[in-house]
N, C-alpha and C positions, 0 to 999 in steps of 0.2 A: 706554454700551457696556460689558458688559462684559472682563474684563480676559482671558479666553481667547478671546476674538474673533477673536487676532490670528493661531489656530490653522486650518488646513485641514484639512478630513476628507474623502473625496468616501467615497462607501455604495457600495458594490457593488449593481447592480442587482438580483442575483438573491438577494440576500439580504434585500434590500427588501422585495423582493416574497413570499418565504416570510415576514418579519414581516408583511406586509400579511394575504396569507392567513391565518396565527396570527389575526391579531385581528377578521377575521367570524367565530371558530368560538368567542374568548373575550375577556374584557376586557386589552386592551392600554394601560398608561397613561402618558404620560410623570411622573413622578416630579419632576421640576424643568422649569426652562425648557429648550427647545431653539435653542439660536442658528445662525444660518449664520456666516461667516466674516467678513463684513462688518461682524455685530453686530447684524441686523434678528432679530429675536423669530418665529420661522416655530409653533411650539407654545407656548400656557402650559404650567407645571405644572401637575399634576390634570388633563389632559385625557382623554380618551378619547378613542384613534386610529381614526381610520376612513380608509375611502377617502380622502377628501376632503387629508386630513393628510399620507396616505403620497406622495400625487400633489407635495406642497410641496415636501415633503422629501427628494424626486427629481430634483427642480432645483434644488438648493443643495447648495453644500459646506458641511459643519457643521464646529464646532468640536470635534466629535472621534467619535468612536466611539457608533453608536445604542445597544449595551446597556448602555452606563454610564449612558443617561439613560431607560430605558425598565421598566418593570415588568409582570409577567403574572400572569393568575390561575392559580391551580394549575402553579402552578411549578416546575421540578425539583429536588431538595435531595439533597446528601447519602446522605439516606435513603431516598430513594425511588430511589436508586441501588445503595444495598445490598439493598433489595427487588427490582431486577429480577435482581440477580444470583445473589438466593437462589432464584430461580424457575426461570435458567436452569440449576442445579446440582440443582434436582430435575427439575427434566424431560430432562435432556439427560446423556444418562449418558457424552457422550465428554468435558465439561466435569467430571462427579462425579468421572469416572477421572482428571483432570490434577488436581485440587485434593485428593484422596485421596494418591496418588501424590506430591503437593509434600511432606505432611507435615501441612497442619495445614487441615482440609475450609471451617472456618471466615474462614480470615486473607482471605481476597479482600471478603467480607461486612462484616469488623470495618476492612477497609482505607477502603475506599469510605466509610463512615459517616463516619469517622474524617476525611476528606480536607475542608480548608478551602478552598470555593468563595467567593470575590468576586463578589458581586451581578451583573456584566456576564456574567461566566461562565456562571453558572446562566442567564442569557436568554437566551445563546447555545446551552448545552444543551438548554434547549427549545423554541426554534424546533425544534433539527434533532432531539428525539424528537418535537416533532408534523408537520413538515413531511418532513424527509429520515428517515425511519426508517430505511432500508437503512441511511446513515452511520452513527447512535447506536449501533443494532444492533452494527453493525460494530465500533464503538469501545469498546463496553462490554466483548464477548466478546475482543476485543486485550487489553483492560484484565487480564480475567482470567485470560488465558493469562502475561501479561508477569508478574502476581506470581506464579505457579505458579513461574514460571523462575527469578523473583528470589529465592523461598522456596528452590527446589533448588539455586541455587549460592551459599548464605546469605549475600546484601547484607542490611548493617544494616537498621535502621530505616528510617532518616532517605532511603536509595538506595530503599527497596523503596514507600514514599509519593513520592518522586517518579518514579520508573518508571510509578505506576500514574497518577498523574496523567497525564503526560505520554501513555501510551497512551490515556488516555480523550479526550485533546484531541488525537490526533495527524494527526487529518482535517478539526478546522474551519476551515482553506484551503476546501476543497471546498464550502464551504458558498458559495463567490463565484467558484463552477464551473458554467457554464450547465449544467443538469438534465438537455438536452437529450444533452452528449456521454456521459452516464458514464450513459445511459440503455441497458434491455438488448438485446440487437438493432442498437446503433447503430453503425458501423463506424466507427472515428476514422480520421477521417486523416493524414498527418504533419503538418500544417500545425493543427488541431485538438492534438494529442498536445502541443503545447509550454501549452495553456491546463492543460491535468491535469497538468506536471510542473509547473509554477508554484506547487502547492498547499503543498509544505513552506513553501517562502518564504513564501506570504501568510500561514499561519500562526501563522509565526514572526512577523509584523510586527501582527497581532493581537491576539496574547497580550503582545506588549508594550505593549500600551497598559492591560491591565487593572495598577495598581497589587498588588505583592506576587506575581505569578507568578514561579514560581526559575525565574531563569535556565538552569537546567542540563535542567529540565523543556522549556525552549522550545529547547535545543540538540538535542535526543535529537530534538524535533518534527521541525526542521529538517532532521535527517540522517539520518533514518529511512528513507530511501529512498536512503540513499548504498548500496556495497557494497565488498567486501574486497579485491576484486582492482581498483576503479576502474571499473565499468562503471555505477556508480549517477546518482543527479544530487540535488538541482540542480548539486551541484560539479565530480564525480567523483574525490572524495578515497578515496584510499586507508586501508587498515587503522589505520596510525598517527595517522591525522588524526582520525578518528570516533571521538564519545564512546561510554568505556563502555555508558554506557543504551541511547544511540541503536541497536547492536549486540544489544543485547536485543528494543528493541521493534523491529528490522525481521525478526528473530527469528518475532516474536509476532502481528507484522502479514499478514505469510505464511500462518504458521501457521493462524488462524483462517479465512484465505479459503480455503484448501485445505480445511480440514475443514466445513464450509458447503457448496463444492462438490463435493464428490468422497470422500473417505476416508482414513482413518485408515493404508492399506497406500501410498498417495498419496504420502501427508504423509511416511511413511517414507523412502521411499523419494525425493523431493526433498532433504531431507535429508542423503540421503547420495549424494548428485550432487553439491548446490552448496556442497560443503565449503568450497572456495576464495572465494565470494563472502560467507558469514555467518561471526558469529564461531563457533570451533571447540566453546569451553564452553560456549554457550548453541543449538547445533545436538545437542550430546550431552545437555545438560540435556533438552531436547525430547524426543528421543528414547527419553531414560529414562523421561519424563511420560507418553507415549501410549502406550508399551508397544505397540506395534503384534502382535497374533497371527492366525496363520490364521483364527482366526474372524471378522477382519474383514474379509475378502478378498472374502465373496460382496455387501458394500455395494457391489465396485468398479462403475463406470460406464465399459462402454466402449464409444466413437463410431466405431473402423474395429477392422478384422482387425488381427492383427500381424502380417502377411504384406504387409499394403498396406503398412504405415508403417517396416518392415525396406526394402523397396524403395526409399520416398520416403529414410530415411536416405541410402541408398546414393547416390541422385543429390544430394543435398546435398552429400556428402564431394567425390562428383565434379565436382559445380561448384566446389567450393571448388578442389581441385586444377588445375583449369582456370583461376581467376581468380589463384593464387598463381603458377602458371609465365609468365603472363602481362606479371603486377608484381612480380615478387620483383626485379629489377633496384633499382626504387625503394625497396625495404628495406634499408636497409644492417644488415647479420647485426650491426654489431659495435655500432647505436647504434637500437636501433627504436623506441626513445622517439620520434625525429626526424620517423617518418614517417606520416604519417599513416593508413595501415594498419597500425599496430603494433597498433592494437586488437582489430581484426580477425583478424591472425595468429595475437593470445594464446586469441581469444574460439575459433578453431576449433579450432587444437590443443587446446584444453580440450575440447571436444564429442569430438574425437577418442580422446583420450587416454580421457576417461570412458565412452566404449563399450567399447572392448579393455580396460578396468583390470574393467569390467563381465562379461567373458569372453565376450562377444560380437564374432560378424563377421557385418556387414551385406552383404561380397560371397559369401558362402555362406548365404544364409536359409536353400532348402531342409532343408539337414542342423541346423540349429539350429529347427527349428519340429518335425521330427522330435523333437526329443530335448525338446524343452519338449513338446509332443503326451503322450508315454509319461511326464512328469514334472508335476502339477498345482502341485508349489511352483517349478519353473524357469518354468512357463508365467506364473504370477503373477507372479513378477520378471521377465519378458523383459516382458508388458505395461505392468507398471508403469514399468520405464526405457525403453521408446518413449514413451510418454505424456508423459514427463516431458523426453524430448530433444526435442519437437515442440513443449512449451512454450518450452525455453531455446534456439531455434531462429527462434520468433515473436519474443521479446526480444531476439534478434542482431538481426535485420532491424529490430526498432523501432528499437534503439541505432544504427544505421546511420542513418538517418532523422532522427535526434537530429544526426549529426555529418557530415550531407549538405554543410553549409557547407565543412571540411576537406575535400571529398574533391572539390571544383569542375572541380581541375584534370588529375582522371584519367580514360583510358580512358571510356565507362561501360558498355559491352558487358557485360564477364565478371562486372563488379560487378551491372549489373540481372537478367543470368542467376542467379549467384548469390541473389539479393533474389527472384526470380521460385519456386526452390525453398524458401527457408526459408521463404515465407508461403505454399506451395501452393493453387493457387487454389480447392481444393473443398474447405478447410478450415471456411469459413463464416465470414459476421461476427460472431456470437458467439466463435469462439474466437479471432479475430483480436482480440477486443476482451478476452478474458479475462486472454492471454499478459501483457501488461504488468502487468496487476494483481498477477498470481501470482508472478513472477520480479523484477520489479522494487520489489515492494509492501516484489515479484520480476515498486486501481480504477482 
């Protein structure tokens, strides 16, 4: 028997099964032997995996992690990392504009090259660029958004290779996330929503088994979806707790799904909403990188009038006002850490306060749709801050959802009234499912 026998691993199903699929389309080999936990010999070395192999090793705990024992043909390296990102910088001119803009067109290219992968790594890589592409995709373009940021607020060396590392692996969690929920059209439900917050943590637990990952790389993973003011997770640690990097790439993680979906005047314009939740130097670093101009105003994409969603604002406010006169008794003014709607009271006065700081009133639309009407640049900024309050609105209602446990022993009228307007119900499953991605990212 050998002498790590005495280790347990159990394999995520669905990660199995995307190495399964990997290996009818190319040679999948194990590299050494595969033990289970007990000590029984389930693969030789030299094998090629098929069916037959993945089925074994679906019923046992192994003694540790499959890509430290597995190898593929046509493998990811490296290099073939700096080639896709030299591809997406020629063809994608809102990435030529951020790494132009950083300073130096090349450093994202010579970074990637440059980055020392561990053997598990790289097989973890390519499972998810031949099976989950949307994720790689994903993670690459973070990757190169995070060193633009790191270049513009000049972190050394030594910060600006682990930033990008750590963006480049900052979703393979996800990789042991059924397919099924972060599929597009799928509506999650709360009770689903807790398997996709789970994905820093697994992660993070991961990358700890590959030998030589920095730590500080797997902390940034980890907290990457924290935020500033406490409304992130897995923790909901506040400003002072989260590491510098992590701060960057939830930055950068944003960042990218915005511009993927939506636009450059988007992106702006979140930015300069969720001041309070990103850090402040790497929300203006951004900002300076995209350079947002009227010319990119006619990409925008938009799904209702700003007439509908001034309205829906309205009734929001108004439910909130209704569900605070309600329960304000249970908030003590002087301690609202205590109560368990303090998070709530913070999360809406910030919705509130960011409309009127915006110089908008949602109980007078008519006269404000007027004056955007006769003005094409207030029209553009009145759409772009609904848009963007109707996402951080879908993220209230999840984070309620997130902390339905605290809130057992209240009312639930003025709270499901409430929960009944921020998720509007002809909003669609698509953007129901988008909201979390984008606010909590901000997938």
């Amino acid at each position: 028997m050998p002498a790590e026998a005495t280790a347990s691993y159990t394999e995520s199903p669905y990660y199995l099964q995307a190495v399964a699929a990997l290996a009818r389309s190319r040679p999948v080999t194990a590299h050494r032997d595969i033990y289970c936990s007990n000590g029984m010999k389930l693969v030789a070395g030299g094998t090629r995996l098929g069916d037959e192999q993945f089925e074994r090793l679906a019923q046992h705990k192994l003694t540790e992690p499959l890509d430290g024992m597995l190898i593929s043909d046509r493998a990811i390296d490296a290099a073939c990392l700096a080639i896709e990102a030299g591809k997406i910088l020629e063809h994608d001119p809102v990435y030529a504009r951020l790494a132009n803009r950083a300073g130096d067109p090349l450093a994202v290219k010579h970074g990637l090259a440059a980055l020392r992968l561990p053997p598990p790594l790289l097989m973890r890589l390519t499972v998810m660029r031949e099976q989950r592409p949307d994720i790689f995709e994903h993670s690459l373009r973070t990757s190169m958004i995070a060193c633009a940021l790191a270049l513009r607020l000049k972190l050394d060396a030594g910060d600006r290779a682990t930033l990008l590392l750590a963006a480049l692996c900052h979703d393979v969690g996800e990789m042991h996330t059924d397919p099924l929920l972060l599929a597009s059209g799928h509506n999650i439900t709360p009770d689903e929503r807790r398997f996709i917050h789970v994905h820093p943590l697994t992660g993070n637990v991961l990358l700890s088994c590959i030998p030589g990952f920095p730590p500080a790389a797997r902390l940034a993973i980890l907290q990457h979806h924290e935020r500033q003011d406490g409304s992130g997770y897995p923790a909901g640690l506040r400003a002072g707790k989260i590491s510098p990097l992590a701060k960057l790439l939830a930055v950068a993680d944003v960042a990218e799904t915005v511009i993927r979906r939506f636009d450059l005047p988007r992106l702006d314009m979140l930015a300069r909403l969720h001041h309070s939740r990103f850090d402040a130097a790497a929300v203006d670093a951004l900002r300076d990188l995209i350079h947002s101009t009227p010319q990119d105003a006619h990409q925008m994409r938009q799904e209702r009038g700003p007439a509908f969603q001034l309205a829906h604002l309205a009734e929001v406010l108004r439910a909130w006002f209704a569900l605070r006169s309600a329960f304000e008794h249970q908030v003590a003014p002087t301690a609202p850490e205590r109560s368990p709607l303090a998070f709530l009271f913070e999360r809406m006065n910030s919705i509130r306060q960011l409309v009127l700081q915006a110089g908008f009133d949602p109980d007078h639309s008519d006269s404000m749709l007027d004056i955007a009407h006769d003005d094409p640049g207030i029209l553009l900024e009145l759409r772009t801050m609904l848009d963007e309050m109707e996402w951080l609105q879908l993220d209230l209602a999840n984070e309620i959802d997130r902390r339905s446990a605290e809130l057992l022993g209240l009312s639930r009228t003025p709270l499901t009234d409430l929960l009944r307007h921020l998720r509007h119900e002809d909003c669609g499953a698509q953007c129901r499912n988008d909201a979390p991605y984008l606010m909590q990212c901000s997938k």
